[in-house]
Phi, psi and omega in degrees: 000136181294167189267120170246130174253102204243129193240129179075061208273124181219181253236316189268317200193131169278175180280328193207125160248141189236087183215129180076053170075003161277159156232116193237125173275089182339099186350113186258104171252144210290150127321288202270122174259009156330318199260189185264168182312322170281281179335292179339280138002276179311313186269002179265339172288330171318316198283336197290327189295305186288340180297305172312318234257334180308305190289018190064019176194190210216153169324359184268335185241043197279146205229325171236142175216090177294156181212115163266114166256120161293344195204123164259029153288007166263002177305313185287017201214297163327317204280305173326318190268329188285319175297325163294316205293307189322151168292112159023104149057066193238016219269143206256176184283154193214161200216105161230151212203134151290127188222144170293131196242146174314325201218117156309329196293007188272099183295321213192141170231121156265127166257140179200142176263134145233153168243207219247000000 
């Protein structure tokens, strides 16, 4: 039977699951919700990078990506920041939706698959 790898695993959701060369990620959301949507942003992508760089891979190899936005007249001020991070035509298939968040102060949430 294949090995499923579950990382920081708590009672509701892990941070990360890893099974056949997948990595599936947890909704990555900012600490400080102090900032604005372009922090935010920046900072569920940080989390998204070491969550990766834990799993052996990298935004290069990202294959899906979800996005909850609270307010999407905020997508372009998001897209700005997610379009630097991506790598040069590395762009992965993608879904952003407006949504209502567990913590209003939350702008913006990212999920993202990547494999190995």
């Amino acid at each position: 039977m294949s090995r499923i790898t579950r990382t920081e695993a708590g009672p509701v959701l892990a941070k990360a699951v890893e099974y056949h060369n997948f990595v599936y990620l947890q909704g990555c959301t900012a600490s400080d919700l102090s900032k604005d949507v372009a922090g935010q942003t920046a900072e569920a992508l940080a989390t998204i990078d070491a969550l990766l760089e834990a799993h052996g891979t990298d935004k290069t190899r990202l294959l899906q990506a979800q996005i909850w936005l609270k307010d999407i007249r905020d997508r372009d001020a998001m897209n700005a920041v997610w379009s630097a991070w991506l790598p040069p035509e590395g762009a992965p298939a993608r879904a952003c939706v407006q949504a209502s968040m567990a913590d209003p102060r939350h702008l913006v949430e990212i999920m993202v698959t990547a494999c190995k």
